[in-house]
C-alpha positions in Angstrom: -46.4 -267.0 -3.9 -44.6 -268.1 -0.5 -41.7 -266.8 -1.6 -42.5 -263.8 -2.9 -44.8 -263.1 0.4 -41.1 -264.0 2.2 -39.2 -261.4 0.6 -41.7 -258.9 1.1 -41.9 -259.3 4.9 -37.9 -259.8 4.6 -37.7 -256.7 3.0 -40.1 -254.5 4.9 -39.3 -255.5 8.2 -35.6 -254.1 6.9 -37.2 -250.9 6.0 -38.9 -250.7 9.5 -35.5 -251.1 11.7 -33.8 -248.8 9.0 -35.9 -245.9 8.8 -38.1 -246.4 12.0 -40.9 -246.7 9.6 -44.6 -247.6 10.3 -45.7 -251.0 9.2 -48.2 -249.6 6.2 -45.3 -247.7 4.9 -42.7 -249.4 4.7 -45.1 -252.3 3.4 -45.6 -249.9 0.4 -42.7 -248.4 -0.3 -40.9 -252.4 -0.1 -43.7 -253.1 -2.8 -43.4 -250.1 -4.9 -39.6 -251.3 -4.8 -39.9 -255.0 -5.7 -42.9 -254.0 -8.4 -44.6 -257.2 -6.4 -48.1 -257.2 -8.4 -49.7 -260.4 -6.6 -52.1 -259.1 -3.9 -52.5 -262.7 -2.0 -48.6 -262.4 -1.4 -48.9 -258.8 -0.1 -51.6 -259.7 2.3 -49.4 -262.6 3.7 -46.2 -260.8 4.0 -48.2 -258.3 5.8 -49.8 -260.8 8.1 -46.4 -262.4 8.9 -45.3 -258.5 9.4 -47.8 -257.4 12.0 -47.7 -260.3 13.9 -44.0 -260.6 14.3 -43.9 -256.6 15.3 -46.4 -257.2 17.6 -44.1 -260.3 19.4 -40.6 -258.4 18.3 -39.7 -257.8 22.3 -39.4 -261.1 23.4 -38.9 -263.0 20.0 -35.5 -260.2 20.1 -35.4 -262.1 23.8 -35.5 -265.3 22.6 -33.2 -265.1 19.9 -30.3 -263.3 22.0 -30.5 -266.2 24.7 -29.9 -268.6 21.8 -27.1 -266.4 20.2 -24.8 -265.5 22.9 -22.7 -263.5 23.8 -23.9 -262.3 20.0 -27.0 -260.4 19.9 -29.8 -260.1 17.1 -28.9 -256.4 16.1 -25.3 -257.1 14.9 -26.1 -258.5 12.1 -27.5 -257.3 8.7 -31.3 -256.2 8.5 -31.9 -259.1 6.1 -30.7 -261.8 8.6 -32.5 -260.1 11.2 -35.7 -259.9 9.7 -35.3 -263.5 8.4 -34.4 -264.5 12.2 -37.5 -263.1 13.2 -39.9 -264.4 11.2 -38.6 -267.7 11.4 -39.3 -267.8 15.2 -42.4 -266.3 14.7 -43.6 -268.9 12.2 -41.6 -272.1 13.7 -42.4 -271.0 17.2 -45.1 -269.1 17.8 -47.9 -270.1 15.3 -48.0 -273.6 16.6 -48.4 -275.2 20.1 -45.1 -277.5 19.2 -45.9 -280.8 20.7 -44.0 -282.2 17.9 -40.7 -280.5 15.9 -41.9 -279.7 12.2 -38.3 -280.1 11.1 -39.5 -280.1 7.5 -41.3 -277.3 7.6 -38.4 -275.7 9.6 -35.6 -277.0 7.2 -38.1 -275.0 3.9 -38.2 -271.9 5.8 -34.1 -272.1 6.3 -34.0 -273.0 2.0 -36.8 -270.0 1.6 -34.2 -267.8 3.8 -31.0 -269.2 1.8 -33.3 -268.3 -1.7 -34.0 -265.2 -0.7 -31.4 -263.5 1.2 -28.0 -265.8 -0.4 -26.6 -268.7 1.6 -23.6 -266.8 2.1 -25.2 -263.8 3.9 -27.7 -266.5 6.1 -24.4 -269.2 7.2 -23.6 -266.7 9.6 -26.5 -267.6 11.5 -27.1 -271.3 10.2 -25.8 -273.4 13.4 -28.0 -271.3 15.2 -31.4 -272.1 13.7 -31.8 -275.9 15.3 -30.7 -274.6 18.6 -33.9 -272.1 18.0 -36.5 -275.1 17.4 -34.8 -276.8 20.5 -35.4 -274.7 23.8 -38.6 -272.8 25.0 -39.3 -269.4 24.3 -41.0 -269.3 27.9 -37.5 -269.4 29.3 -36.6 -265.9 28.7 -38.9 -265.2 31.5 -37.0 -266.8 34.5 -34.5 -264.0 35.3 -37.3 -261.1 34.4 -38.5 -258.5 36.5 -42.4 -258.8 37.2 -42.7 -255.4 34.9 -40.5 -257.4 32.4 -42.0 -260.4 32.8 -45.9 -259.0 32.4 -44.4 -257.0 29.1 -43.3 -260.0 27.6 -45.8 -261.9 28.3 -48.1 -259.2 26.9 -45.5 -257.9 24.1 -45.2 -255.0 25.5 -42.2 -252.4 26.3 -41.5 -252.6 30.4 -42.1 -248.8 30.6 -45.0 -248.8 29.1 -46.8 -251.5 31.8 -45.0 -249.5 34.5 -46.5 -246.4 32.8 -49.7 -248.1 32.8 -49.8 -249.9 35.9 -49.0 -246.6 38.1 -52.1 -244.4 36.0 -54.8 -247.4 35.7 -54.1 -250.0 38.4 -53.5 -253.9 37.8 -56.5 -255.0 36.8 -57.4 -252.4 34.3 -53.9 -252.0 33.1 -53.6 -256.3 32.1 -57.3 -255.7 30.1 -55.6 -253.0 27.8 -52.1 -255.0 27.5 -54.8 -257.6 26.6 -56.8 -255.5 24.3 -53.9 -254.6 22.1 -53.2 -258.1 21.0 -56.0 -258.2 18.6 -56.8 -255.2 16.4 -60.2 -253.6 16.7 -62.8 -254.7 13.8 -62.7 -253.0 10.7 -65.0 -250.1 10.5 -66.8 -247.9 7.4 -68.3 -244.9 7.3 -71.4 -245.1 4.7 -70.7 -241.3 2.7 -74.1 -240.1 2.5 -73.0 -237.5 0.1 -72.9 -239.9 -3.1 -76.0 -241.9 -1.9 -78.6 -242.8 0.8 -77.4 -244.7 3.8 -80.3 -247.7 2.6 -78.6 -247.7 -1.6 -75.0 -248.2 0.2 -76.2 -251.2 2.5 -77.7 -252.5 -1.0 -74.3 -251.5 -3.1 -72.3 -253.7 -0.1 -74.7 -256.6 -0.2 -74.7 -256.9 -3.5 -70.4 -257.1 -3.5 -70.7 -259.6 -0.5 -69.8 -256.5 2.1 -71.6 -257.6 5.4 -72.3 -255.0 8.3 -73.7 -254.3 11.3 -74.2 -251.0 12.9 -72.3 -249.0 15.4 -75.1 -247.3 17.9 -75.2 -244.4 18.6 -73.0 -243.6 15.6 -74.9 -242.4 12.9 -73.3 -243.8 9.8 -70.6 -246.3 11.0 -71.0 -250.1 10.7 -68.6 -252.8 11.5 -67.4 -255.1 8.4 -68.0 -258.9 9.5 -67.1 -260.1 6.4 -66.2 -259.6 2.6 -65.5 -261.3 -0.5 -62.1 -259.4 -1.3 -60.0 -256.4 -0.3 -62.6 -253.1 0.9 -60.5 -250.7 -1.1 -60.8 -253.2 -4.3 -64.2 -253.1 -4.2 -66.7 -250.8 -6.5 -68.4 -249.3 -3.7 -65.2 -247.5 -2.3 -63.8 -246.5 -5.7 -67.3 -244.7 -6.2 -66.9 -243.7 -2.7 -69.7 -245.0 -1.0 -67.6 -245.2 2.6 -64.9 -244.3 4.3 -62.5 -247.0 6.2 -62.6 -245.2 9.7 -62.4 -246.0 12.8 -64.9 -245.9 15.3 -63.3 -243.4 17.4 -62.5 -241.4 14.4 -65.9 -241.4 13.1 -66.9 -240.0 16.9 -64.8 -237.2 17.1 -66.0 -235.9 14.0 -70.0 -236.5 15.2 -69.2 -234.9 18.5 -68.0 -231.7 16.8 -71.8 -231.7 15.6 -70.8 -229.5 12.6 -74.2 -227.6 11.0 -75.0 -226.6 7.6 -73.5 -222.9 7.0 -70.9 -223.2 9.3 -67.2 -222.0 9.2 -65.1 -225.4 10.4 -61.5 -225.6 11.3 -60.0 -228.6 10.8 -56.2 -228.8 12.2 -54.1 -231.8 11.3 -56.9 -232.8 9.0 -54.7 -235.4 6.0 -55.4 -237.8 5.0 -59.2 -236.9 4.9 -60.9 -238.7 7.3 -62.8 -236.0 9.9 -62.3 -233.3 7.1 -65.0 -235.9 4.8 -66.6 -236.9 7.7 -67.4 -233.0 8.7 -68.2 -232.1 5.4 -71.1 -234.7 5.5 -72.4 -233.8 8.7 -72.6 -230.3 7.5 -74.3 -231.8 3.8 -71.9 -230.5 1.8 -72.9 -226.4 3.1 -70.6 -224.3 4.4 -66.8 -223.8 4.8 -64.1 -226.0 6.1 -60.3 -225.3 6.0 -58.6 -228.4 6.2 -54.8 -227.8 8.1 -51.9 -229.7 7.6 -47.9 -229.2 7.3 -47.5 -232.5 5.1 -47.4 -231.9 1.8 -47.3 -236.0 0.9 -50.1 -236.4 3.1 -52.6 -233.4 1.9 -52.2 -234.6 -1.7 -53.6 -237.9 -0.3 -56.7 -235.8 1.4 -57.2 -234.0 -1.7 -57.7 -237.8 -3.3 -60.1 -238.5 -0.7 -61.5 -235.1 -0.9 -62.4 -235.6 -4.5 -63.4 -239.4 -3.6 -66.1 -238.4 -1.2 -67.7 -235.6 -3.3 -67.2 -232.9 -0.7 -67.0 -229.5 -2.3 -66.8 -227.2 0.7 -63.4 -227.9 2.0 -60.3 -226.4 1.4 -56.5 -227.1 2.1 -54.1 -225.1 3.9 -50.5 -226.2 4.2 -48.8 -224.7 7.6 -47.9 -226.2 11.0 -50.0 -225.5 13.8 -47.2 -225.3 16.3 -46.5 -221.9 14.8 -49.9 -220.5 14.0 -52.6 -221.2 11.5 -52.6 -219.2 8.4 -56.4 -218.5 8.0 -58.1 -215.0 8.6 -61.5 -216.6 10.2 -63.4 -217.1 13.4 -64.4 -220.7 13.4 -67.6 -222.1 14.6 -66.0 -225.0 15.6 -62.3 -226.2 15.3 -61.5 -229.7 15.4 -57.6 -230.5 16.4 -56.5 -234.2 16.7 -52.8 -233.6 16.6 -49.8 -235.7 16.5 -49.5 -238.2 19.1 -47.6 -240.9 20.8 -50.6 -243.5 19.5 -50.4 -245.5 22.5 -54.1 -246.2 21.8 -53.4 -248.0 18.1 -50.7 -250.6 19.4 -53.2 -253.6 18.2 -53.3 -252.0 14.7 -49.6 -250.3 14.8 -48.0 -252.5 17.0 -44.6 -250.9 15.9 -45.3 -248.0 17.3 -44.5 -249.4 21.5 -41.0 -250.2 20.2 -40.1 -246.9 18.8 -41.9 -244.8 21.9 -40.0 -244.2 25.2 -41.2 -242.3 28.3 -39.7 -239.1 27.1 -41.4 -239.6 24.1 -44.7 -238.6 25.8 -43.1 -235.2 27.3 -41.8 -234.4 23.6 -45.9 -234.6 22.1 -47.2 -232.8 24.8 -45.3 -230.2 24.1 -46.7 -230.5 20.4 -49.7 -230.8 21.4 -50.1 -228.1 23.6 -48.4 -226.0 21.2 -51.3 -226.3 18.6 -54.3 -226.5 21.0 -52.7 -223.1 22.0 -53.2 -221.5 18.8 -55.9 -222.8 17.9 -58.0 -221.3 20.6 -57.5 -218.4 18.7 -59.5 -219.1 16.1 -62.7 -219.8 18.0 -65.7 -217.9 17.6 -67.5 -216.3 20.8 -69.6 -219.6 20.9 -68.2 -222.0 19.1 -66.7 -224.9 20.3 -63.3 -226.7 20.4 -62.8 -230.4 19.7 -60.0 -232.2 20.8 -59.1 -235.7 20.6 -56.0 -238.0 20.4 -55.5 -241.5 19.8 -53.2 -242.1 22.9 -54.1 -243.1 26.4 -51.3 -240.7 28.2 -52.3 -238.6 30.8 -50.0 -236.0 30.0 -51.1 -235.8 25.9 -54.9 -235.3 27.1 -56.1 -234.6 30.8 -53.4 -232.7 31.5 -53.3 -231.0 28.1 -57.3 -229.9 28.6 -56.2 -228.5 32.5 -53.4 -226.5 31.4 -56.1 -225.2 28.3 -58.2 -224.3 30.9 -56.0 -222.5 33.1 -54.5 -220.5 30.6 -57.9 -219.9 28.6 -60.6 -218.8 31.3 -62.8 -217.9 28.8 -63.2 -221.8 27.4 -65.0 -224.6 29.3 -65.5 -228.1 28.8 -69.3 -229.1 27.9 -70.8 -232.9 27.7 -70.1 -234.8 24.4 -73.1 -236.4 22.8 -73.5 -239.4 21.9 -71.9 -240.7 24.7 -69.3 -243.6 23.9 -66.3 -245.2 26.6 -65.6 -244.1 29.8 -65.4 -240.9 32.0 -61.8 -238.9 31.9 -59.3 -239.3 34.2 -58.6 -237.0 36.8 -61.5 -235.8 37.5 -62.4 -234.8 34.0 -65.4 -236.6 33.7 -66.6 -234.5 30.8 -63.9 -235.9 28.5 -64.5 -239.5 27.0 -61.6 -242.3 27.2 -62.4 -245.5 24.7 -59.9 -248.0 24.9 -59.7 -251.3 22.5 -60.8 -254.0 25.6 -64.3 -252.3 26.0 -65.1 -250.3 23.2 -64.1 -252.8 20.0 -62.1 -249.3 18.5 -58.6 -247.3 18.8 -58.0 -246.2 22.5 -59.0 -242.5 22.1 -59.1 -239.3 24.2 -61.9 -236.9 23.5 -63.0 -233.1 24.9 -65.1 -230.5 24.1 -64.7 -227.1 25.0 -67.0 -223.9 24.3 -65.8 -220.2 24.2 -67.8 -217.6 26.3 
């Protein structure tokens, strides 16, 4: 199983470098590729994936001090992967009061097994120099930014970024918060059965929950017996695996039976099933998306969930959205930099850069843009990202309003988080340190 579980993580953090991919997908398309069938090794590649992303700025650190004037990037993907995860698991897993040389020596043979020891002597002289000095030493020459994102695992940007729009304080809880991903949450689908025969249905698989107040149908997973998506109770589709946040934007939409819903950037499913619920299966939704891959995915879920009011509509919402209605309420969550998921997609703070948030703003603005247009006299206007820019949400919502006189932001209920920045207090922030969930952005706006 180990090494099986090796070549996995070998192989997908190759995929990730090469294609810029995100952790799930790469994760499946390495296992797809290998036809690996034995889950327990999928899991631990993944484990040794997500927490070796998570550290990859100053385990890249570490390993360039040991290999100079070489650097970890000139060589091959496999060797670099393999470098990687070696640190992380001879390195970083322990508190090393004592060298585990023999535990050191079978990861090298795992790396010569897997990879050749042809391809791996390159970097074999280099590997007891690795187990010899202290990671902490790449710190000494760093600036205080560079120093805090290493610390942190963090890009130096980003805790500039952060430090200049939250303060010290605030900014080192949310650097904090993203080194442990928020709990696993469900949404119980009402649809198939009552909220009390689900709680029975989990029990009886060994699901345990607790609620999420105010949330209405959201619980926290504390523990289970095996994998949710193995389970009877999803295949019958019972819940939903949704975030928190996720779960509230689609509750603060308050959808209504007989209502005309728009749903922009809707795949893989999970507001579009979550609306359809609210609403008890009565009424219309279109469901917007441009990707093709993912709205076959939503039309899975779709069919999962029971919900036989939505439809799909292929189109990008940058250019317009292809649907002759007036909407009672239109729900966007468009593409964003997810600066709020880096304790579940920690990949995503190495492949970001500062001009990265201009680039989604502009996306964003685009599609809350046209979507306006499809807003009833009133009806309302959800928007929501998972990213805790400034520039992809207050300012976003200020530009709205100046451009659209006729919209204005109301108070979201429930209430979840923190008040919006800039004097938005309307709009509701949630960030991973104090609200166990994604960092989130959330507004509502009515139409006069």
């Amino acid at each position: 199983m180990l090494k099986e579980a090796w070549t996995v993580a070998i192989e997908t953090l190759s995929w990730m470098e090469l294609h810029k991919l995100s952790e799930h997908l790469a994760l499946a398309k390495t296992v797809k590729q290998l036809g690996v069938s034995d889950s327990n090794a999928v899991r631990y590649a993944y484990g040794l994936v997500i927490e070796t992303v998570r550290r990859k700025n100053v385990i890249d650190a570490f390993v360039n001090s040991v290999l100079k004037p070489r650097e970890i990037s000139e060589f091959s993907m496999g060797v670099q992967a393999f470098l990687r995860l070696y640190v992380y698991q001879t390195r970083i897993t322990k508190n090393w009061s004592k060298l585990d040389l023999e535990e050191a020596e079978s990861i090298a043979k795992l790396g010569r097994a897997i990879l050749g020891w042809k391809t791996l002597q390159c970097v074999e002289p280099f590997l007891g120099f690795l187990l010899t000095r202290q990671i902490n030493s790449v710190l000494k020459e760093a600036s205080e930014m560079e120093r805090i994102g290493l610390q942190t695992f963090h890009p130096a940007w980003f805790v500039e970024y952060c430090f200049n729009l939250f303060g010290r304080d605030e900014t080192l809880a949310i650097l904090e918060g993203n080194l442990k991903p928020p709990p696993v949450c469900i949404r119980l689908n009402t649809l198939k059965a009552s909220e009390q025969q689900i709680l029975a249905s989990l029990a009886a698989e060994g699901i345990k929950v607790e609620k999420i107040e105010p949330l209405k149908y959201a619980y926290k997973v504390s523990s289970v017996k095996q994998p949710l998506r193995e389970t009877a109770s999803f295949k019958e589709g019972l819940f939903y695996i949704q975030d928190k946040a996720s779960c509230y934007a689609a509750e603060a939409a308050a959808p209504q039976q007989d209502m005309t819903v728009l749903d922009v950037c809707a795949a893989p499913g999970a507001k579009t099933t979550y609306l359809a619920q609210l609403m008890q299966n009565r009424g219309s939704i279109f469901s917007v998306d441009y990707s093709v891959r993912r709205m076959q995915t939503w039309k899975k879920e779709v069919a999962r969930m029971d919900v036989k009011v939505a439809e799909p509509v292929i189109a990008d919402a940058r250019f317009g959205l292809p649907v002759n209605l007036e909407a009672d309420v239109v729900v966007l969550d468009p593409p964003c930099t997810s600066t709020g998921v880096f304790a579940k997609q920690p990949s995503a703070k190495w492949r970001l850069t500062r001009k990265s948030i201009e680039r989604m703003a502009d996306i964003q603005w685009r599609m809350i843009d046209k979507c306006a247009e499809k807003v009833k006299a009133g009806g309302f206007l959800i928007y929501s990202t998972c990213s805790i820019t400034v520039e992809e949400n207050e300012m976003i919502i200020e530009r709205f309003l100046m451009q659209h006189p006729d919209f204005a932001l109301v108070e979201i209920e429930p209430k979840l988080g923190k008040p919006g920045l800039r004097g938005l207090e309307k709009c509701l922030r949630l960030y991973p340190h104090n609200s166990e969930s994604n960092g989130f952005f959330i507004a509502k706006l009515v139409k006069h």
